[in-house]
N, C-alpha and C positions, 0 to 999 in steps of 0.2 A: 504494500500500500504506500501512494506516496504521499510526503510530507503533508501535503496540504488536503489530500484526504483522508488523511491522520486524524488532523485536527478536525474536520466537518465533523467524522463520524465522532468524536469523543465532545464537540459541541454538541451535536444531538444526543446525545446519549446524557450531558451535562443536562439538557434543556427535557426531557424524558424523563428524569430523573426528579429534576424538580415539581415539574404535573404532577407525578406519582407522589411525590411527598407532600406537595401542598393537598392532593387529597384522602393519604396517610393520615396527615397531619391533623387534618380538619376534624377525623374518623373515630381519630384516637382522643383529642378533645372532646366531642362530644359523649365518646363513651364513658370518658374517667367521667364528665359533668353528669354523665347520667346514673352514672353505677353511685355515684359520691350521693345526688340529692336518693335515688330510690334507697341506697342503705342509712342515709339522714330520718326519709320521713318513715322507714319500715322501725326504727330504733325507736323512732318519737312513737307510733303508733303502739310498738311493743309495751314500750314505758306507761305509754295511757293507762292500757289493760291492766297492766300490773295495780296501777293506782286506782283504777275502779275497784276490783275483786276488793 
């Protein structure tokens, strides 16, 4: 491969890379936000129960 289509292929692979990690990224935020609040309000609604009984 020469020099300068070296570089394309590892820019595009640089720029592929990034797609894929901005929607990694986006995937993996949403999930920790989502696992954090659903184990937040399952603790608080546990907690309730306790405190009714």
């Amino acid at each position: 491969m020469s020099k300068g289509g070296w570089y394309l292929w590892h820019y595009l692979t640089l720029l592929k890379g990034k797609a894929y990690c901005d929607i990694y990224c986006k995937r993996i935020t949403f999930n920790v936000k989502f696992r954090y609040v659903y184990r937040h309000f399952h603790w608080y609604s546990s907690s309730n129960n306790k405190f009714k009984q």
